[in-house]
N, C-alpha and C positions, 0 to 999 in steps of 0.2 A: 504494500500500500504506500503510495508516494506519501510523503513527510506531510504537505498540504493539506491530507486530510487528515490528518491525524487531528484530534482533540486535545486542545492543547489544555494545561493546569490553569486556573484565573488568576494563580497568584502565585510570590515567588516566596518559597521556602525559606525562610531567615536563620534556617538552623538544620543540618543535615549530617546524620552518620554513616559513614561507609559501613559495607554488609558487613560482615564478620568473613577471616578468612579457614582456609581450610588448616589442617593439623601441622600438615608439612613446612607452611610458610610462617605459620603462628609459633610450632615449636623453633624455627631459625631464628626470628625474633627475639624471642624470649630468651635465648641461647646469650644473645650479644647483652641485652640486655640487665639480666642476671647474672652471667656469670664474667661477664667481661666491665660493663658500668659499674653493676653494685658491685660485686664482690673485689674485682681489680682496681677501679677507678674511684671504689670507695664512694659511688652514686654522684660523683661528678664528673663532668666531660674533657675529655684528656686533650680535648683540639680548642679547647674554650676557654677556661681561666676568669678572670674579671676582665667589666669593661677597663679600654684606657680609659682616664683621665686625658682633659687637653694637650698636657704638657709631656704625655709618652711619647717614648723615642720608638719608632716603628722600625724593625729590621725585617719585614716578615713579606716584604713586596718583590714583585720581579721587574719593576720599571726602574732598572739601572741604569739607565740615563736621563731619568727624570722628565721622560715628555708629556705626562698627564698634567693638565693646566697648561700647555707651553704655549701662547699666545696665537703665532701664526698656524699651528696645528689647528687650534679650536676653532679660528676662523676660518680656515677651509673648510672645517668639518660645517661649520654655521651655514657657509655658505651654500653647500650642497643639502644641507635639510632645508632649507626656505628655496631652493630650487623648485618651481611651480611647475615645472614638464614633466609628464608623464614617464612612471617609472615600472617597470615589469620585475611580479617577480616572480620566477622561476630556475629550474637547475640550469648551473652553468652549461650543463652538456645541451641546451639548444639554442646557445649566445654564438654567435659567430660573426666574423667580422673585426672591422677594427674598431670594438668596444674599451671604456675605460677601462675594464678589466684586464683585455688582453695587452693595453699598455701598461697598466703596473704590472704585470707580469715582466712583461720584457724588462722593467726599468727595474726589477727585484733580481731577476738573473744578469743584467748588468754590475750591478751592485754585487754579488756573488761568482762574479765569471765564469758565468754559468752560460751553455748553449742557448737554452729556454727555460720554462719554467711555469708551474699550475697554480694558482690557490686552491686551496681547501677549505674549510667550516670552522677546522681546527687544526692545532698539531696533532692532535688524537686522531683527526679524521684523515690529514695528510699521511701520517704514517701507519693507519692502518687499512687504508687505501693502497698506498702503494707495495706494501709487502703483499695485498691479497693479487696485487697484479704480477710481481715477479717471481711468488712461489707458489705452492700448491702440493697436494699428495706426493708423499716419493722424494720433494724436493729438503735436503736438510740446509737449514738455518744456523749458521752459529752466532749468536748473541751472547752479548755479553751478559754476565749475572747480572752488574748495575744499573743494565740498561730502563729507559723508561719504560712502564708499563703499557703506554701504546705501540710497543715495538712488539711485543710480546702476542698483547691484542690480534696485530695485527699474522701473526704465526696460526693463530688458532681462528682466526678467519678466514687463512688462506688454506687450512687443512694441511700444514708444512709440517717439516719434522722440526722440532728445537733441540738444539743441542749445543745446550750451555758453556757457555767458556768463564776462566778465570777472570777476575776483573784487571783489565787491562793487560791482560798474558797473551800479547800475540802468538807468543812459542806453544802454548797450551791452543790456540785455533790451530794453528799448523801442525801440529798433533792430530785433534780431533779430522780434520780432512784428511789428513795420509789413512786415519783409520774408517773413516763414511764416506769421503768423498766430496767433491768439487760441489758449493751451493752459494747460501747469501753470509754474507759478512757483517753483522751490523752492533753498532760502536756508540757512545754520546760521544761528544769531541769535550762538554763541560758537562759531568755527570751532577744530576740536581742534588744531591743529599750533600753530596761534600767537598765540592769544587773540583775535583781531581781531574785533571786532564789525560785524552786518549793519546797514546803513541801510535797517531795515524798515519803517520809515514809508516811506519812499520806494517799496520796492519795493510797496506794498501800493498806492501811488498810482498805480504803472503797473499792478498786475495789474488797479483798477476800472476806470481809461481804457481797457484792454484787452478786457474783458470777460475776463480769464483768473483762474483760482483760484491763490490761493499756498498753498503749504506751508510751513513753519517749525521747522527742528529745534532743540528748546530742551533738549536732551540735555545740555550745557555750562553751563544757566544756569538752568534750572529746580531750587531750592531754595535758588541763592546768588543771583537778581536778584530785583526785584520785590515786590509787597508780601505779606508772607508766605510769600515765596519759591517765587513764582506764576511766575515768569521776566519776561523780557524785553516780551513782547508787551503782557502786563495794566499794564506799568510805563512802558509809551508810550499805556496807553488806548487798542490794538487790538484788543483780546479780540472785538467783533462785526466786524470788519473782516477779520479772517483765517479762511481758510476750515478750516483744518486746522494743527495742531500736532501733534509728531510728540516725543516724548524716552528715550532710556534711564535706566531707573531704577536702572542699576549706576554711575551719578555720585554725585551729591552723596546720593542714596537709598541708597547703599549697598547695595543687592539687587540678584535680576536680575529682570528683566524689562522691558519695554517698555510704551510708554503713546500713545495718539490722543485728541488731543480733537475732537469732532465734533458734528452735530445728532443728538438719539436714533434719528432714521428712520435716517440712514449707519448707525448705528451696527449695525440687527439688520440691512443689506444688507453690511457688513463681515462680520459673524459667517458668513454665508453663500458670500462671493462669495470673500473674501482663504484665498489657500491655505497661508500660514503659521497661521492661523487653524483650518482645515477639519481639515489633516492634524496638529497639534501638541495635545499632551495640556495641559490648562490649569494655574494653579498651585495650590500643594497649600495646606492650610489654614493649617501655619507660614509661609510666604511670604506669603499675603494679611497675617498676622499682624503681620509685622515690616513691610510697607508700610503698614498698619493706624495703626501706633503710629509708624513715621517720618514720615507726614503730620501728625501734628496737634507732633510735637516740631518739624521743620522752621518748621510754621507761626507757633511759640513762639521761633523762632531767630533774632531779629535780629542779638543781641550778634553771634552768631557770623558772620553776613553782613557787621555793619562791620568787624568785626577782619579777615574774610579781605579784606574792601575796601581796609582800612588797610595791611595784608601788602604784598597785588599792589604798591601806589602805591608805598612805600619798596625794596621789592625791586627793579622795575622801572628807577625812576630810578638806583638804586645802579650797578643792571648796564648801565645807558645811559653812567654818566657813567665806565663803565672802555675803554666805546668797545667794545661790544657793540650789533651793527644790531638790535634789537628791537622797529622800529616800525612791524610787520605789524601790532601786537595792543599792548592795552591791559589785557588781564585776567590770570586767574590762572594760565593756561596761559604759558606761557612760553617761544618755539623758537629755540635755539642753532642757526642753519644755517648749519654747515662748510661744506656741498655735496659732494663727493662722500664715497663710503662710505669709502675710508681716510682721510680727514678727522673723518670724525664719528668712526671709530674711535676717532681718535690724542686727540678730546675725551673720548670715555666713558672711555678707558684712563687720562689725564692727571685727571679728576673721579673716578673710584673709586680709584686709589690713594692721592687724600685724604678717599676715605668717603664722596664726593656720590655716590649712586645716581639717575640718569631714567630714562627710557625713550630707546633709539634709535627714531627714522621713517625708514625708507628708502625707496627704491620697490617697492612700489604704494602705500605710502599717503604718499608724497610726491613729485613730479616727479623724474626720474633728475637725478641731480647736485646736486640741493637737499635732501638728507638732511641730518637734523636730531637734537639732542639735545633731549626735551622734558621740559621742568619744571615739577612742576604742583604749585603753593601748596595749604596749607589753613591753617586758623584757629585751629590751636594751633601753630603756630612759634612758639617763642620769639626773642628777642631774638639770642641767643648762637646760635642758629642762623643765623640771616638772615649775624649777623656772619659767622661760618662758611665759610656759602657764598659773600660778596663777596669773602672775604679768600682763597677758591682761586681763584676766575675772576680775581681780580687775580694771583696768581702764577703762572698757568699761559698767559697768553695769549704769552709768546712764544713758549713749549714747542708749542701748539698753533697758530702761525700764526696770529694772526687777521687780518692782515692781508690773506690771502692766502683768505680764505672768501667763499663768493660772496657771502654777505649785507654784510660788510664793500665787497667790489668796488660793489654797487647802492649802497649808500651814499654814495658816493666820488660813482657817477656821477650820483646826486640819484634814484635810481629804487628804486621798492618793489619 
C-alpha cells in the first residue's frame, strides 16, 4: 500500500520507548556494562572524566596546525554555504566532468606527488575502500599490529587473508612473505597511539623484492611532514615507489573526509568497485570549499610545521627526562601507557583535576592492559603551556604510580 494512504497518527508522541531487544544483544550489553563500567571502571566512564573548566589546556585534538577558526578558511567555507545555485547530492560515482571535486583532487595529489587521487566520506571509508578493491579471498595482507583499525576493516571487507607483522619489523614482513607469499603491505607512516614513525623506505624495499604492493596511511603526517606538507613519503622521495596512500583529512585538515592517492585508471575502477564509495553520498560544495582553501594554506604552512616540530622535540624530552617511557614515538602524538584501565583512569582523573584534558585509548584501539593516555601537540602552545603541563606530570607521578605502569616495567627490562 503506497505510504499516501496510509492513516497517519493526529498527533506527535512526546515520549517514546524503543521495543525491548532480544537475549543475545541485551546479554552483550549488559556484559560491557557490568562487568567492564561497574565493576572495572568503578561505574564511571573511562573516555569521560569531568567537564573542563575555561581555563583547561586541551591536548586531546588532531588539528595540528590549528586551522579551525582560521579566518580565510571560514570565509571560503561562508562563502560557499550562502552560495544560492543549485547543488546535487549524490554518490561521487555519477559526478563527472571537470567538477570542484575532481579539482581538489588533483590539487591534493599535487600537494602529495601523487599521479591522481579520490576523496572518500572518510579515512575509514578511504581505507576500507581501497583495501576491498586490491585484495580479496586467497589474497594475504601483511599489516602491521599498530596499524589503524580501518586498515584492518578494510581486510575483512575485502575477504583477505591478514597476516600480522611486528610493529615496524620490516624483517618480520619479509619473513612472513618468503613463508605465504607475495600480497599487500600496509604500514601508518605516524602511528596514532604513540607517535612512532614507519621505516618506509625499508618496507617499500621489501614490498619491490616481493613483488607485493604497499599501502601507506599518512593520516598523522600529511600536512605536518614533508614539503609543503605533502607527508612523509614525498619527504623520503617515494612518491613513485608507493603504490597507494591512504589519509584522513579530519587531522591536520581539519575536515572530514578521506583521501587515496593512486594512478587515474585505479582511480574511475575505485569509483566503481569500493563500496564505501558506491553506497555513500559525496561531499557537498562547502566541504570541497574548506578542503579547497586548506590545501593551498597548508601548502603556505611551514612556520607552523617547524614550530609544531620544535613543540614535539622540547615536550618530548621534558617528559622523558621526569622518567616517562615514551620511546615508542618521536612525534606529536604522544602515549602515557599506565596499562590497565584503572590505571589510565587514576592518570586522566590525577591530569584533569589540574586542567590537562587527552584522550583515553583503551581496548580495541589499544592491546588489553596497555591503555593509554594520548596527547596530541599542535603549533600554537605557548610556552607557559608546555611549562604547564611538565610541571603536572612532575607532580603527579607518585599519585599515579609510575613506577608501577607497564610502559615504565618494559623500560626497566630494556624492551619497547
Amino acid at each position: 500500500m503506497p505510504f499516501a494512504d496510509v492513516k497517519e497518527s493526529p498527533t506527535i508522541a512526546r515520549s517514546c520507548q524503543s521495543p525491548p531487544l532480544p537475549a543475545w544483544i541485551a546479554d552483550r550489553m549488559e556484559t560491557h556494562f557490568v562487568d567492564r563500567m561497574e565493576k572495572l571502571w568503578g561505574g564511571d566512564h573511562l573516555l569521560h572524566g569531568r567537564t573542563p573548566d575555561p581555563d583547561a589546556l586541551h591536548l586531546s585534538s588532531n588539528d595540528y596546525l590549528c586551522l579551525l577558526g582560521e579566518p580565510a578558511l571560514v570565509q571560503a567555507q561562508a562563502r560557499a554555504l550562502l552560495d544560492e545555485q543549485p547543488e546535487l547530492l549524490m554518490s561521487s560515482v555519477f559526478r563527472h566532468g571537470d567538477t570542484p571535486q575532481q579539482r581538489l583532487e588533483r590539487k591534493l595529489a599535487d600537494l602529495m606527488q601523487a599521479e591522481d587521487g579520490l576523496i572518500a566520506q572518510s579515512g575509514w571509508a578511504a581505507n576500507v575502500g581501497l583495501v576491498q578493491c586490491i585484495a580479496g579471498p586467497g589474497v594475504p595482507v601483511y599489516i602491521d599490529m599498530n596499524a589503524h583499525a580501518s586498515l584492518w576493516e578494510g581486510i575483512s571487507a575485502a575477504g583477505a587473508q591478514a597476516v600480522p607483522i611486528r610493529h615496524n619489523d620490516f624483517a618480520h614482513a619479509e619473513r612472513q612473505i618468503e613463508r605465504v607469499g607475495p600480497g599487500v603491505i600496509m604500514v601508518d607512516s605516524v602511528y596514532s597511539t604513540t607517535g612512532s614513525v614507519a621505516p618506509i623506505e625499508a618496507f617499500v624495499r621489501v614490498a619491490e623484492s616481493t613483488k607485493s604492493v604497499i599501502v601507506v596511511d599518512e593520516s598523522h603526517s600529511l600536512g605536518t611532514h614533508g614539503p609543503g606538507g605533502g607527508g612523509l613519503v614525498p619527504a623520503l622521495g617515494l612518491s613513485e615507489r608507493v603504490h597507494f596512500r591512504t589519509a584522513s583529512l579530519a587531522k591536520a585538515f581539519a575536515g572530514r573526509a578521506g583521501f587515496v592517492t593512486c594512478s587515474s585508471r585505479f582511480k574511475e575502477f575505485f569509483a566503481v568497485e569500493a563500496r564505501p564509495a558506491i553506497f555513500s553520498s559525496g561531499l557537498l560544495r562547502h566541504e570541497i570549499a574548506w578542503f579547497d582553501a586548506a590545501t593551498d594554506f597548508i601548502a603556505q604552512a611551514e612556520d607552523r610545521r617547524q614550530q609544531l616540530h620544535a613543540i614535539t622535540r622540547d615536550v618530548r624530552a621534558a617528559i622523558s627526562a621526569l622518567g616517562y617511557n615514551i620511546s615508542d614515538g618521536s612525534e606529536q602524538i604522544i602515549g602515557l601507557e599506565a596499562g590497565t584501565e584503572p590505571q589510565v583512569m587514576a592518570l586522566r582523573n590525577a591530569l584533569q583535576r589540574h586542567g590537562i584534558f587527552g584522550a583515553v585509548f583503551c581496548s580495541p584501539a589499544t592491546p588489553k592492559n596497555r591503555a593509554l593516555m594520548r596527547l596530541t601537540l599542535h603549533a600554537k602552545l605557548t610556552a607557559s603551556e608546555v611549562e604547564r603541563l611538565v610541571a603536572v606530570l612532575a607532580a603527579i607521578r607518585d599519585e599515579v604510580r609510575l613506577d608501577e605502569w607497564s610502559s615504565t616495567r618494559r623500560a626497566r627490562r630494556g624492551t619497547s
